[in-house]
N, CA, C and O of each residue as an XYZ file, in Angstrom:
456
protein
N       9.207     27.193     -4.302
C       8.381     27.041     -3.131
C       8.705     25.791     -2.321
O       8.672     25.858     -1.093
N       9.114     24.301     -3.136
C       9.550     23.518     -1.834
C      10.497     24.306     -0.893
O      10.107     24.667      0.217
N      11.345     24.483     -1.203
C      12.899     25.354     -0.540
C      12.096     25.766      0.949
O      12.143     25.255      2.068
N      11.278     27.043      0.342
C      10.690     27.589      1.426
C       9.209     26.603      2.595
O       8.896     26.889      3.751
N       8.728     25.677      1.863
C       7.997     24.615      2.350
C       8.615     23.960      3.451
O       8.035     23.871      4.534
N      10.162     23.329      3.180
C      10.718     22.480      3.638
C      11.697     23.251      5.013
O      12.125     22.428      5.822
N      11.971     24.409      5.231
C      12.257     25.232      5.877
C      13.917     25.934      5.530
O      14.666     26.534      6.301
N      14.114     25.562      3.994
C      15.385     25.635      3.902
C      16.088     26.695      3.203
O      17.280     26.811      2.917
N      14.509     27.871      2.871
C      14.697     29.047      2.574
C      13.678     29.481      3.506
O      12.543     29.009      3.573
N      14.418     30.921      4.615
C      13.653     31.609      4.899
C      13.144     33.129      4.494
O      13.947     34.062      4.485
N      11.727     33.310      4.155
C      11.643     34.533      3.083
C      10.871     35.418      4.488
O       9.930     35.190      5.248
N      12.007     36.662      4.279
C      10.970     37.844      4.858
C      10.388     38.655      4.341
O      10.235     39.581      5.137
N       9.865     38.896      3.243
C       8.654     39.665      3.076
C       8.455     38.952      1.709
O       9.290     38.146      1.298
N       6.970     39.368      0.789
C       6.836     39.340     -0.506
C       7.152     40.731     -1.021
O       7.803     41.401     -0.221
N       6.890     41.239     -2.001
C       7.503     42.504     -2.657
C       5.963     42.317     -2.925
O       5.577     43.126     -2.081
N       4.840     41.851     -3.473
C       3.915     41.790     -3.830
C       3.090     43.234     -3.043
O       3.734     43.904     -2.235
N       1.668     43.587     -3.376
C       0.970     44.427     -2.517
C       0.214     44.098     -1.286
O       0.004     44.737     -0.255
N      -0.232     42.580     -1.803
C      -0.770     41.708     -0.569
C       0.085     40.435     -0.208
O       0.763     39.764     -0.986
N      -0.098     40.253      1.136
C       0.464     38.876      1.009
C      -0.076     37.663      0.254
O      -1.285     37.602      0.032
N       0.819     36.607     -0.190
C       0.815     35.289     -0.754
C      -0.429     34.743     -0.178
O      -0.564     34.846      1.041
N      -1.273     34.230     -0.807
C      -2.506     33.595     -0.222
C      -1.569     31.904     -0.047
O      -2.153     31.164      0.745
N      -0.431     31.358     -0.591
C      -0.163     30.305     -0.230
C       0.595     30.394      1.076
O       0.141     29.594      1.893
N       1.599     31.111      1.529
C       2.057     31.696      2.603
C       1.690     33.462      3.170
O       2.248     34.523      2.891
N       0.285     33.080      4.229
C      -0.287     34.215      4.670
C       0.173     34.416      5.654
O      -0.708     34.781      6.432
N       1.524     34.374      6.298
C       1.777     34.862      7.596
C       3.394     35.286      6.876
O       4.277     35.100      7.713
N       3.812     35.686      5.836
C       4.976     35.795      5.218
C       4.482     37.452      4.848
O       3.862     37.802      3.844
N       4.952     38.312      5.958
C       4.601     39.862      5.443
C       4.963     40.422      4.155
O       5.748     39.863      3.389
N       4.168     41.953      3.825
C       4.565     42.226      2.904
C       5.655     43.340      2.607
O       5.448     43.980      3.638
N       6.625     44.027      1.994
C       7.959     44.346      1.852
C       7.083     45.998      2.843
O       7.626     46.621      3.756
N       5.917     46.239      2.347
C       5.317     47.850      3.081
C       4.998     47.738      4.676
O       4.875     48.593      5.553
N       4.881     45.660      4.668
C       4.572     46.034      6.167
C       5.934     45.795      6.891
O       5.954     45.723      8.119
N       6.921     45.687      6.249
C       8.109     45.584      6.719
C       9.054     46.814      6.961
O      10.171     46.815      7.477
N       8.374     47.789      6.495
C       8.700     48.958      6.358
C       9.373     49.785      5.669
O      10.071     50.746      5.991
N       8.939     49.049      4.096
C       9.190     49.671      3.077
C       8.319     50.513      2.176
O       8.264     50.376      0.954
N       7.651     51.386      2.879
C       6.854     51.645      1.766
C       6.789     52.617      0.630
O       7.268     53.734      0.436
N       5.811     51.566     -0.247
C       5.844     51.797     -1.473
C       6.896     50.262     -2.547
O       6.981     49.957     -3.737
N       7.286     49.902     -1.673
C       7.584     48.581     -2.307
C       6.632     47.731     -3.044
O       6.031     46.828     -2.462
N       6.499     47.932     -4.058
C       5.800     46.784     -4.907
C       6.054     46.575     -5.935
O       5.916     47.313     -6.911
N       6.592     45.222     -5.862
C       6.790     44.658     -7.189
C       6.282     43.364     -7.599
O       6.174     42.337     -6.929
N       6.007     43.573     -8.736
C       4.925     41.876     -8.794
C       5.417     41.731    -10.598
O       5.779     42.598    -11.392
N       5.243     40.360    -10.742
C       5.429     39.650    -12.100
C       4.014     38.895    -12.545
O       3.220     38.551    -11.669
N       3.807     38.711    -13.629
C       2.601     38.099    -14.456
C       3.386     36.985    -15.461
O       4.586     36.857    -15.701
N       2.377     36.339    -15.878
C       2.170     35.865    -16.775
C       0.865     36.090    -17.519
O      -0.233     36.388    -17.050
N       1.277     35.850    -18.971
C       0.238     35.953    -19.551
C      -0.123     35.297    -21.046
O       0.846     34.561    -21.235
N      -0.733     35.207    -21.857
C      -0.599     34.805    -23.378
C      -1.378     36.010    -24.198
O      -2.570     36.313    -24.148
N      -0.415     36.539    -24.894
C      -0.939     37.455    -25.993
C      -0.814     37.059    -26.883
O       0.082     36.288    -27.225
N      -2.010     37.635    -27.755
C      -2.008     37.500    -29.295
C      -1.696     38.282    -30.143
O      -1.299     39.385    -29.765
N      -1.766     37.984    -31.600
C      -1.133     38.782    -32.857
C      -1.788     39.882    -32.832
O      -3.010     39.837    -32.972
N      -1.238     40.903    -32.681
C      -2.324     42.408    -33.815
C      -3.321     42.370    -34.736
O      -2.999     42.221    -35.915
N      -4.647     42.491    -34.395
C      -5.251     41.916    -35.857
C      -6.249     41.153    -35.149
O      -7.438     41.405    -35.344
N      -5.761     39.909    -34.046
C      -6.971     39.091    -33.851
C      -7.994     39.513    -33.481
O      -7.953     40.200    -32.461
N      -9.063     39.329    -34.013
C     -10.666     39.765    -33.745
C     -10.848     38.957    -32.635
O     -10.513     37.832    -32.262
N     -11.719     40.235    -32.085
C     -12.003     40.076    -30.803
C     -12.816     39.160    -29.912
O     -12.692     39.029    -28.695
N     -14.053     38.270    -31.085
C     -14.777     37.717    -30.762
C     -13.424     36.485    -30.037
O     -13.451     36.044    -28.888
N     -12.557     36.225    -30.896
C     -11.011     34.996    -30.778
C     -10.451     35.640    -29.267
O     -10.243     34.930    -28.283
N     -10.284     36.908    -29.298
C      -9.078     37.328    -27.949
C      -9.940     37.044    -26.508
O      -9.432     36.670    -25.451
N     -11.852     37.413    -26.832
C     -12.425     37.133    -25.502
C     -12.725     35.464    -25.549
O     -13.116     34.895    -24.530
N     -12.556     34.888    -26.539
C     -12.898     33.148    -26.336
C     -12.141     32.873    -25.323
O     -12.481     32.386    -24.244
N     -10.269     33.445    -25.966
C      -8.855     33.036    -25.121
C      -9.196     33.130    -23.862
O      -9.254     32.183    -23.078
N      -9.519     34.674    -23.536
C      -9.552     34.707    -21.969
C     -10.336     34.401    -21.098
O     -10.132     34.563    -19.894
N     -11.468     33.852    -21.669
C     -12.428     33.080    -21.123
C     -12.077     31.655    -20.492
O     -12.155     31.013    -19.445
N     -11.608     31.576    -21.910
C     -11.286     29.831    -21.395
C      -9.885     29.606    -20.274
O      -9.649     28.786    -19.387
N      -9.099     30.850    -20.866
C      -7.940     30.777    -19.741
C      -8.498     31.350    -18.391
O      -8.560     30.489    -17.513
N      -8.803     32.261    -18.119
C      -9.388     32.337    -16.637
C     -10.212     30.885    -16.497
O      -9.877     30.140    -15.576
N     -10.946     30.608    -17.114
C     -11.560     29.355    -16.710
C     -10.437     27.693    -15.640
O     -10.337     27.086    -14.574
N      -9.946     27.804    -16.946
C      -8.509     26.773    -16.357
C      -8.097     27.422    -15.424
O      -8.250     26.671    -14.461
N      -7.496     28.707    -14.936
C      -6.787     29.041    -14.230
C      -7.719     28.858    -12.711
O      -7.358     28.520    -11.584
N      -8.765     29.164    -13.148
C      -9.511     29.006    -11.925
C     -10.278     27.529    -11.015
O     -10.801     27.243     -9.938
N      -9.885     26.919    -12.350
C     -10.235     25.273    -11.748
C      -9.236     24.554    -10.922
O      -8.090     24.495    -11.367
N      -9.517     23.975     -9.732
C      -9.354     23.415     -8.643
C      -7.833     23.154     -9.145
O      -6.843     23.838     -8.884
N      -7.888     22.371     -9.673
C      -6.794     21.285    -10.303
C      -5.262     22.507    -10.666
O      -4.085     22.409    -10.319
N      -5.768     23.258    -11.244
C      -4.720     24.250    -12.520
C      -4.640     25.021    -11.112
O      -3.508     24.901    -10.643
N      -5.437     25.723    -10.354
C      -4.826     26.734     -9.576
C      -3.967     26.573     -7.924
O      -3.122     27.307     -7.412
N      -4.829     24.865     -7.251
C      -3.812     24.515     -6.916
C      -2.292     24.315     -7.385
O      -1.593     24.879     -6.543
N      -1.699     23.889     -8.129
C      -0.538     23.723     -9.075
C      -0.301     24.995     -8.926
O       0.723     25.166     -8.265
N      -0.855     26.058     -9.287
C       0.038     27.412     -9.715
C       0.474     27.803     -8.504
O       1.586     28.247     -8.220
N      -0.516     27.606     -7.754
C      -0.490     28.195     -6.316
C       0.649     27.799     -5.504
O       1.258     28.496     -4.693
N       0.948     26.052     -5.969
C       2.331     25.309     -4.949
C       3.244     26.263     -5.116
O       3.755     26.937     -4.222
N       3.682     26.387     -7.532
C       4.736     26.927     -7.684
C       5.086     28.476     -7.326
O       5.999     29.158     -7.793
N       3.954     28.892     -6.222
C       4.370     30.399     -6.033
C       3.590     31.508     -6.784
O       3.565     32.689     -6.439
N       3.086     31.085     -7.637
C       1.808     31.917     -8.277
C       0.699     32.348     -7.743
O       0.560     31.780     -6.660
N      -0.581     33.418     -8.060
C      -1.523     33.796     -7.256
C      -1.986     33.617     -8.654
O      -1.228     34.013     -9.539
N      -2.857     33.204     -8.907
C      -3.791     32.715    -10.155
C      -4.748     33.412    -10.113
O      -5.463     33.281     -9.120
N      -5.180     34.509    -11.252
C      -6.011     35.501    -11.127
C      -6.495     35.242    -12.551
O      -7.566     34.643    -12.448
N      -6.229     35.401    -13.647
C      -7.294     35.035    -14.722
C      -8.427     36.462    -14.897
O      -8.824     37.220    -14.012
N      -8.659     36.464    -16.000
C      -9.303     37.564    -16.576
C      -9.363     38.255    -17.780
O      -8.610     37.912    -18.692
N     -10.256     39.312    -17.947
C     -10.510     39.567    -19.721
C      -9.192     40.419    -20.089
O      -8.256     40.760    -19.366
N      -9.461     40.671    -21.607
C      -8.817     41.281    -22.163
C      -8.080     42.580    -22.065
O      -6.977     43.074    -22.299
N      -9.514     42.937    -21.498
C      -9.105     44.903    -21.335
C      -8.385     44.665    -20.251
O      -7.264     45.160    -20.133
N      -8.848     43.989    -19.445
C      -8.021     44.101    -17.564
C      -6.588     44.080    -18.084
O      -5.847     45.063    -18.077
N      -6.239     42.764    -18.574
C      -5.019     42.434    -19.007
C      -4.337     43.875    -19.607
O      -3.296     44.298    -19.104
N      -4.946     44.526    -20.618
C      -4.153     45.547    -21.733
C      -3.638     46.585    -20.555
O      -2.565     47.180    -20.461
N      -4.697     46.585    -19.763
C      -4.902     48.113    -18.769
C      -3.764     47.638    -17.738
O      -3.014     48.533    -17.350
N      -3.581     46.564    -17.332
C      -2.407     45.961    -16.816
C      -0.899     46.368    -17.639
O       0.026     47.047    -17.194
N      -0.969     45.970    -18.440
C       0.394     46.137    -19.044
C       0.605     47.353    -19.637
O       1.787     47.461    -19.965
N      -0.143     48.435    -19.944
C      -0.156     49.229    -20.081
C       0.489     50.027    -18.358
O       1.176     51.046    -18.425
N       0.268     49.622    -17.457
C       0.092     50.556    -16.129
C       1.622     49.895    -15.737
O       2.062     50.215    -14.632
N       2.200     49.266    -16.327
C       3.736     48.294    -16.005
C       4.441     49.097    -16.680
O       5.331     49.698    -16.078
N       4.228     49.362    -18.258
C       4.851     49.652    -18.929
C       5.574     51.453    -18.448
O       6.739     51.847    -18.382
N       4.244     52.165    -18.195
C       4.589     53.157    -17.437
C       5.205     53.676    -16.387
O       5.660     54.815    -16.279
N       5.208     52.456    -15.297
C       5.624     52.733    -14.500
C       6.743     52.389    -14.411
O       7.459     53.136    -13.745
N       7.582     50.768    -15.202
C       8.685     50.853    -15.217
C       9.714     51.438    -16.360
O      10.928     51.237    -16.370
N       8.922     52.252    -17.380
C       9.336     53.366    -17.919
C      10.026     54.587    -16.977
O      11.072     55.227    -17.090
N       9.132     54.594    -16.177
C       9.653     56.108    -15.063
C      10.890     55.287    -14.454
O      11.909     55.975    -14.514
N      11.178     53.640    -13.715
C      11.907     53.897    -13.339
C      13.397     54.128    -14.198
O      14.472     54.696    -14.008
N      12.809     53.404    -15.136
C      14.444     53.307    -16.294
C      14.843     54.614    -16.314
O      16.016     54.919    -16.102
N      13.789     55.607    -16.603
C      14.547     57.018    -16.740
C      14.923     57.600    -15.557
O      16.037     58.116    -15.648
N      14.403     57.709    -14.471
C      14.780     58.009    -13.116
C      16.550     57.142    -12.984
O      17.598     57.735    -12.729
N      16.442     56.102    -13.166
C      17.562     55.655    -12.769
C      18.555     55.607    -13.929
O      19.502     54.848    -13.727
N      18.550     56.231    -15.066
C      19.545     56.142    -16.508
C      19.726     54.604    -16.878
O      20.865     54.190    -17.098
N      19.072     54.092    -16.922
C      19.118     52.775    -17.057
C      19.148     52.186    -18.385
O      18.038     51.815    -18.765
N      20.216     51.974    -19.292
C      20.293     51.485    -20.664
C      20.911     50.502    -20.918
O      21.807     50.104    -20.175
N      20.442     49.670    -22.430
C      20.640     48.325    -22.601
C      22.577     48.793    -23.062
O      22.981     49.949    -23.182
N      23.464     47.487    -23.239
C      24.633     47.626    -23.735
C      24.696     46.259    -24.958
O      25.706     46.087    -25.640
């Protein structure tokens, strides 16, 4: 994000579904006239198989918490991140809905490891 701050990368679209809440006048790849373009990356912290649940909703409590404090989400926000934070299920139902979809494209496109 300096690169693009400083004017020394210019970005035309995000691939994202919405635009960047840090750069809101930086369109998005559908309003550019791609649509159906979306692609987006996460982060996240998972745990072992097994951990009880009362432990997995503490995690995401406290991590949405940080993520959402002033301090932590400015920071994420400089490095290009959209800091969203949230429970467990959201998360599973998330990666679950990735997994599928970039399942279809691997097979659509024959796409294998070497």
């Amino acid at each position: 994000m300096p690169h693009v701050k400083s004017g020394k990368i210019n970005v035309l679209a995000v691939a994202s579904a919405k635009r960047w809440p840090g750069e809101p006048n930086i369109p998005t790849m559908e309003e550019s006239g791609f649509p159906g373009f979306v692609m987006s990356f996460w982060t996240g912290l998972l745990a072992p198989a097994g951990t009880p649940a009362p432990v997995v909703d503490r995690m995401a409590k406290e991590i949405a918490a940080a993520t959402r404090s002033p301090d932590v989400a400015k920071k994420l926000t400089d490095l290009g991140f959209v800091p969203v934070g949230g429970n467990s299920e959201d998360f599973r139902k998330l990666i679950e809905r990735d997994i599928a979809r970039y399942g279809q494209i691997v097979k659509a496109g024959k796409i294998t490891l070497d």
